[in-house]
N, C-alpha and C positions, 0 to 999 in steps of 0.2 A: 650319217652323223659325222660329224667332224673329231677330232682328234682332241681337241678344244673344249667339246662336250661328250663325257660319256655320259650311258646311258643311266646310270649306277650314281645318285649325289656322292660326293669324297667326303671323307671323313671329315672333312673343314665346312662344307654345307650342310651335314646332321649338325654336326657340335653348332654352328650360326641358328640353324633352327631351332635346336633344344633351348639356345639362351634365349632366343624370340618369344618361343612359347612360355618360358619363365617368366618373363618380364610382360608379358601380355598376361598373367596368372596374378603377378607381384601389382600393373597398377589394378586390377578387378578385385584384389585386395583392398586395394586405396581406395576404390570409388566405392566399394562395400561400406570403408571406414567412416568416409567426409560424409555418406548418408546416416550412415548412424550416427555422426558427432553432428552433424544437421538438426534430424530428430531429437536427440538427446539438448540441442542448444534450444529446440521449441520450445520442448517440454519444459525445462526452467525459465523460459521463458513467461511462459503461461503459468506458471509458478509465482513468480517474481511477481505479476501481474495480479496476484491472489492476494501475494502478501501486502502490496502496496494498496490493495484495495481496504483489507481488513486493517492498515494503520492507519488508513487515512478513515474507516469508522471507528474507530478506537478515539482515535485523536474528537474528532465529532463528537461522539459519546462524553470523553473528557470535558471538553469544554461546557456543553450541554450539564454536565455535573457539575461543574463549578458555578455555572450561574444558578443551577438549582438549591446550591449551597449557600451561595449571596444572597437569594432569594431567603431562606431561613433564616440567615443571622440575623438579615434586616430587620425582620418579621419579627423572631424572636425580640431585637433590642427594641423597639417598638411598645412591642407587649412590656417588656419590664421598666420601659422607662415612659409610657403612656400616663401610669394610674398615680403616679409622682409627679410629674406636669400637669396632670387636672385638679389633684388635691391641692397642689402648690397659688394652683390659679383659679382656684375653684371660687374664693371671698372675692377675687377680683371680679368675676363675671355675677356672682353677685348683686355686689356693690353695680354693677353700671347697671344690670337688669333694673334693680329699686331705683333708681336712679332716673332711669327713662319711664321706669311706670307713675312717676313723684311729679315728674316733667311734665306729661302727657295732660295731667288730669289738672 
């Protein structure tokens, strides 16, 4: 051995190793962390993806409702203003039925 190297690391090559090993500790940390913030970024992800699925049938649903709603009022205004337009015009049709049966013969 030379003079240059003992055999024995110096105090200066523990302390350099210990902070090695901390720091090789510290990023296994990190890389622990970025996969859990990875995972945890999926998982809402797949989340997000639930929710936007359930507003966009929500929203369907909605709309689906409302025309089933037009559909009623129609209906409804219909009915109560049906039996008013036939009484109203009822002498009229009448009148043309006698009219063409008067014609005919």
């Amino acid at each position: 051995m030379t003079t240059n190297q003992p055999d024995t690391p110096s105090n200066f090559e523990t302390t350099v190793l210990s902070e090695l090993r901390q720091i090789n500790q510290r990023l296994d940390h990190l890389e622990n962390d970025a996969q859990d913030f990875k995972l945890k970024l999926e998982k809402f992800d797949l989340k997000l993806e639930k929710v936007d699925y359930k507003f966009d049938t929500y929203q369907s649903a909605a709309d689906s409702l409302v025309r089933l709603a037009t559909t009623i009022i129609v209906a409804a205004a219909t009915v109560a203003v049906l039996p008013s337009a036939l009484s109203a015009i009822s002498p009229l049709i009448n009148a043309l039925v006698t009219s063409l049966g008067s014609s005919g013969t």
